[in-house]
Backbone bond lengths (Angstrom), bond angles and torsions (degrees), N, CA, C in turn:
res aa  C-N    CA-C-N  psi(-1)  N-CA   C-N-CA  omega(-1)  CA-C   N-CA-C  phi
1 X - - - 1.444 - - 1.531 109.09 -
2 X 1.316 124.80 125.46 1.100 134.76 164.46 1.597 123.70 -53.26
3 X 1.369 116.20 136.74 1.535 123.41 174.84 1.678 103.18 -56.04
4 X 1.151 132.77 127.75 2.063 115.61 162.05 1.222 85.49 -66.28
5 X 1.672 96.07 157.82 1.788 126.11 173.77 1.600 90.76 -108.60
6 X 1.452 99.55 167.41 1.724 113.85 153.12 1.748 109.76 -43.00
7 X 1.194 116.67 -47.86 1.708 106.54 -168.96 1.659 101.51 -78.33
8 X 1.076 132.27 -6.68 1.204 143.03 165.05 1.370 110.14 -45.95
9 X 1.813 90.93 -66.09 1.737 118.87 -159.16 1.819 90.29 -71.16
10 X 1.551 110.23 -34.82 1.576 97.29 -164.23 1.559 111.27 -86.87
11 X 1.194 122.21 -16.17 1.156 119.00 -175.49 1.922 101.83 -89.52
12 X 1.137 131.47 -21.70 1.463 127.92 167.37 1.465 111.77 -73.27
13 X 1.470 116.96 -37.26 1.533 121.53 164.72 1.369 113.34 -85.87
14 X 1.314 138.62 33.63 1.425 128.00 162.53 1.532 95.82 42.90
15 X 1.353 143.22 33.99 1.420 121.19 148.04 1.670 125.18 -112.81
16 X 1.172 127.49 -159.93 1.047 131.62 162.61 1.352 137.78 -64.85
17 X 1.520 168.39 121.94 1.443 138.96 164.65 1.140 124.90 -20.91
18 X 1.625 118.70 -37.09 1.447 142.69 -128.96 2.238 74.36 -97.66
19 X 1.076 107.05 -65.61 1.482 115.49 -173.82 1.309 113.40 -60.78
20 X 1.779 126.56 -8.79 1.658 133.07 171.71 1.480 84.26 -89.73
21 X 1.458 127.81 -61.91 1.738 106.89 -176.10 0.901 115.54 -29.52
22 X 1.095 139.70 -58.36 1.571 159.78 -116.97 1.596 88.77 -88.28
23 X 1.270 97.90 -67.01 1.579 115.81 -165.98 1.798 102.14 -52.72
24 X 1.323 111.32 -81.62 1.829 104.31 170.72 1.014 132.77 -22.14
25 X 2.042 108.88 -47.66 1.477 105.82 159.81 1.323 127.34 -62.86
26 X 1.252 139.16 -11.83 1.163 138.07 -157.78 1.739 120.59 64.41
27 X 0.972 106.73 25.27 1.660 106.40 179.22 1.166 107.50 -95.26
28 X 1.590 131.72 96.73 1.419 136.69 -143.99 1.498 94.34 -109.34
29 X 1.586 119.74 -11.75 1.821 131.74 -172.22 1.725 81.99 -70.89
30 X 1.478 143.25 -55.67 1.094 124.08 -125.67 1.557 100.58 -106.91
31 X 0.904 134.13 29.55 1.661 160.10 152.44 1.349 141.28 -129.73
32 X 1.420 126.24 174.05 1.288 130.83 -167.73 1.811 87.63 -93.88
33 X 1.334 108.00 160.69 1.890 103.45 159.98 1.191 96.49 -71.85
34 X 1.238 148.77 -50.27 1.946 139.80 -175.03 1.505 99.89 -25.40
35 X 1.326 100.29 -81.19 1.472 118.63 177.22 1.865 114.51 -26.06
36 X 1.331 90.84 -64.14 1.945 97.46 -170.49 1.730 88.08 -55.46
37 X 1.535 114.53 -48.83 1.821 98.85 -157.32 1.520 96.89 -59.00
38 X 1.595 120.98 -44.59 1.285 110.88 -141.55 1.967 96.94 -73.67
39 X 1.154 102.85 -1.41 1.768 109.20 -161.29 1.491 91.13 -75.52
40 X 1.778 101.53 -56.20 1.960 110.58 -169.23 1.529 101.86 -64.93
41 X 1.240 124.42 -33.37 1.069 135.53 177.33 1.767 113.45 -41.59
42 X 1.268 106.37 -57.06 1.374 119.55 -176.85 1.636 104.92 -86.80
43 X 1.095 109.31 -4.16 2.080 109.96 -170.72 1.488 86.40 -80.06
44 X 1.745 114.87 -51.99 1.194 123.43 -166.59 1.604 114.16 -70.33
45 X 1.123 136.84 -46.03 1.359 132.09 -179.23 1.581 111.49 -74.34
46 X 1.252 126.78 -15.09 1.409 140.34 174.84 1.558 114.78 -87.96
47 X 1.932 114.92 -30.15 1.232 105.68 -173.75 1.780 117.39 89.81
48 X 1.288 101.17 -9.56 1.419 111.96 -174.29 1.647 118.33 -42.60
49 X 1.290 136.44 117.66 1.059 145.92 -171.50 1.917 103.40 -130.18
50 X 1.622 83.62 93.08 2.182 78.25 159.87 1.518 143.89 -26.62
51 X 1.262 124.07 126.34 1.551 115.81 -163.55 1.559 79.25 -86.75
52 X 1.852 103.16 111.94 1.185 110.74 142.46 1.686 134.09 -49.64
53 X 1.154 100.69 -32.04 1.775 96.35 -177.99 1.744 107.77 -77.54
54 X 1.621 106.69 -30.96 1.244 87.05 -166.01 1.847 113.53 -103.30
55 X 1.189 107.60 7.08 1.944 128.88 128.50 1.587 89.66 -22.45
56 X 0.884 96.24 -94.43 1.877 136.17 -142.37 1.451 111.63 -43.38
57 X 1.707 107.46 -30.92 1.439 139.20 -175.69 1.864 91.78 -71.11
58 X 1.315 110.51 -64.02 1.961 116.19 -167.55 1.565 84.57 -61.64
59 X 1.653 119.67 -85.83 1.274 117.02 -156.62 1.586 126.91 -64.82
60 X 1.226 124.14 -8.73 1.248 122.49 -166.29 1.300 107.64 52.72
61 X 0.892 146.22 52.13 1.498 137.14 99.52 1.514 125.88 -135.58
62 X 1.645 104.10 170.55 1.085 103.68 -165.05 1.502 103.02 -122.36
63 X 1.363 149.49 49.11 1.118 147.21 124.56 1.463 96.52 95.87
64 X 1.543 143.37 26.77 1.572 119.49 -127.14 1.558 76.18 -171.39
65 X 1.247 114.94 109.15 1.639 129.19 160.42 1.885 113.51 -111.25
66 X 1.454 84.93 130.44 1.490 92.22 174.00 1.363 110.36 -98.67
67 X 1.809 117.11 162.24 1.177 136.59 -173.85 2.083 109.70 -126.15
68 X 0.980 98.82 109.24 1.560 71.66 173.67 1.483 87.47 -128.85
69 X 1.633 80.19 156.97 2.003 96.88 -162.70 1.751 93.51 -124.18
70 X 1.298 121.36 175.78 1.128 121.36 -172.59 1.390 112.00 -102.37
71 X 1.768 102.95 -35.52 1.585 86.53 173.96 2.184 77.27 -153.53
72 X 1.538 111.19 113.83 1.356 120.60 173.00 1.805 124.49 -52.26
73 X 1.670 114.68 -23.75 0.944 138.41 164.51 1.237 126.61 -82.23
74 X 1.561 122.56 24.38 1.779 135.26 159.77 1.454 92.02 -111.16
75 X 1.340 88.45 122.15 1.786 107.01 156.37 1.396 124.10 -32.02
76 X 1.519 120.24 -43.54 1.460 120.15 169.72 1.479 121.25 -81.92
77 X 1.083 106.22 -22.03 1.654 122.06 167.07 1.957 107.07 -65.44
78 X 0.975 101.70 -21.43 1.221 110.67 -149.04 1.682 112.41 -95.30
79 X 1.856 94.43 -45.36 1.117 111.83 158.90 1.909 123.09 -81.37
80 X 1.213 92.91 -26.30 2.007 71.98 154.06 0.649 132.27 -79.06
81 X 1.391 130.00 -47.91 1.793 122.26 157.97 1.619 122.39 -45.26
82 X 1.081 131.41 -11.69 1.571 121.17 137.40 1.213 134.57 -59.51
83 X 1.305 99.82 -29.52 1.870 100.46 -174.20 1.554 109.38 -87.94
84 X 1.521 101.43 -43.22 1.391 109.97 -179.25 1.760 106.49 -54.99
85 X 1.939 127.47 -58.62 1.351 109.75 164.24 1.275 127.83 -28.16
86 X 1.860 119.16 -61.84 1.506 112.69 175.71 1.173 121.10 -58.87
87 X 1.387 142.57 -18.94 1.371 141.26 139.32 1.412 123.62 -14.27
88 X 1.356 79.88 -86.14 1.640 106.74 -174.26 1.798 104.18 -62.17
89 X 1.118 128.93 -49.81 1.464 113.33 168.19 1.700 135.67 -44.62
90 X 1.371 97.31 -23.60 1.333 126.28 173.37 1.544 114.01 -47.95
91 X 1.715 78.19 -60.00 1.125 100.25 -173.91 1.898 130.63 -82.58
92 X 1.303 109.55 20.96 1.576 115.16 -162.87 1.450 117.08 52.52
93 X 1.664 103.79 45.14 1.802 101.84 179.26 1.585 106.80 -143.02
94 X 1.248 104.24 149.02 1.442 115.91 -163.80 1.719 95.97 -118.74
95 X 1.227 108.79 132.90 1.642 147.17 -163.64 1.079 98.51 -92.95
96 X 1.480 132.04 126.00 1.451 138.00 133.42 1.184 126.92 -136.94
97 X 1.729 103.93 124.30 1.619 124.83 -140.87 1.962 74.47 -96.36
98 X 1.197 81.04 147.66 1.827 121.04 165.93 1.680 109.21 -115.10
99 X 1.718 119.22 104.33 1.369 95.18 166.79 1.749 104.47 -99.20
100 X 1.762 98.59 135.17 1.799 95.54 -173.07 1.803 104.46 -87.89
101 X 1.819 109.95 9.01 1.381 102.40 -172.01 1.726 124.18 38.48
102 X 0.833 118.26 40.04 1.356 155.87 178.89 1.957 93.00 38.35
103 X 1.398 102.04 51.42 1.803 113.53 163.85 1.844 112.95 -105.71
104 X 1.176 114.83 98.61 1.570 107.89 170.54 1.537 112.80 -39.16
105 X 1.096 107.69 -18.48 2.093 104.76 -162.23 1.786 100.22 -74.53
106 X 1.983 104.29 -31.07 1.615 100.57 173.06 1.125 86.16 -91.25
107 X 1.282 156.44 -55.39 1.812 132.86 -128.53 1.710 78.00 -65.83
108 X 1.417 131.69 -71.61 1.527 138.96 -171.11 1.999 101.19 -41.50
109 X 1.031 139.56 -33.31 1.835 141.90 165.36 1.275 91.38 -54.44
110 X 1.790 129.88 -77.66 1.569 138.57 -155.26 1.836 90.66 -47.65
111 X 1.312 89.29 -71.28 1.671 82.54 -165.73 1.438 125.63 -41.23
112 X 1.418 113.67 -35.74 1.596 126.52 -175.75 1.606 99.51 -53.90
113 X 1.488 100.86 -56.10 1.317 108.18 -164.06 1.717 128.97 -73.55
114 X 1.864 88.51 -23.86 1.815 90.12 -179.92 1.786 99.84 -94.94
115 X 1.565 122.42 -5.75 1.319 105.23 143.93 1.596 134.35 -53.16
116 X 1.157 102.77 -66.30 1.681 112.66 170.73 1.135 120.70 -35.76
117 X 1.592 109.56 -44.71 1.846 108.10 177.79 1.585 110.66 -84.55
118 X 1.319 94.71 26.97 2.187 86.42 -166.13 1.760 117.85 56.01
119 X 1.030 108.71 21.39 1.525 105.59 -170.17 2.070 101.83 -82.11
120 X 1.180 97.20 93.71 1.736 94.81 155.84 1.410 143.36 -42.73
């Protein structure tokens, strides 16, 4: 089964693509409410879910903070990375923990790698 796209969502709502942007972004000035309902309207009966990656491509970023801990198996290690998730969920951001098992050779891998993905 195929993902729906925006032209999916716009062609079941009789609108534009330009008016499904609109809607994801939240820019509620650059439409009618008809328009915004009939947009969620069609997100919802379609299942429509935004391509996070290709967000991420226009804005440079990707919503996505990393954690790297030294060793994930200390109780205090353990309990910040709980608080920090409910944080970050709060906040419309998705967590991915790095454990460096207290080796610089991974803490120096995590970092390489949550640069490359834009991960904050």
């Amino acid at each position: 089964m195929n993902r729906a796209t925006r032209t999916d969502v716009a062609r079941l709502a009789g609108i534009s693509t330009a008016v499904v942007s609109y809607v994801i972004k939240g820019d509620r000035w650059r439409m009618s409410t008809g328009r915004r309902e009939r947009a969620l309207a069609g997100m919802r009966e379609l299942g429509y879910q935004p391509n996070a990656i290709a967000r991420s491509l226009s804005s440079t970023r990707t919503n996505t903070t990393g954690m790297i801990v030294p060793n994930v198996g200390n109780a205090c290690f353990a309990e910040l990375t709980v608080a920090v998730e409910y944080a970050a969920i709060e906040r419309g951001l998705l967590v991915i923990l790095g454990n460096a098992s207290k080796l610089r050779f991974r803490e120096n891998c995590y970092v390489t790698n949550f640069t490359g993905q834009r991960v904050r």
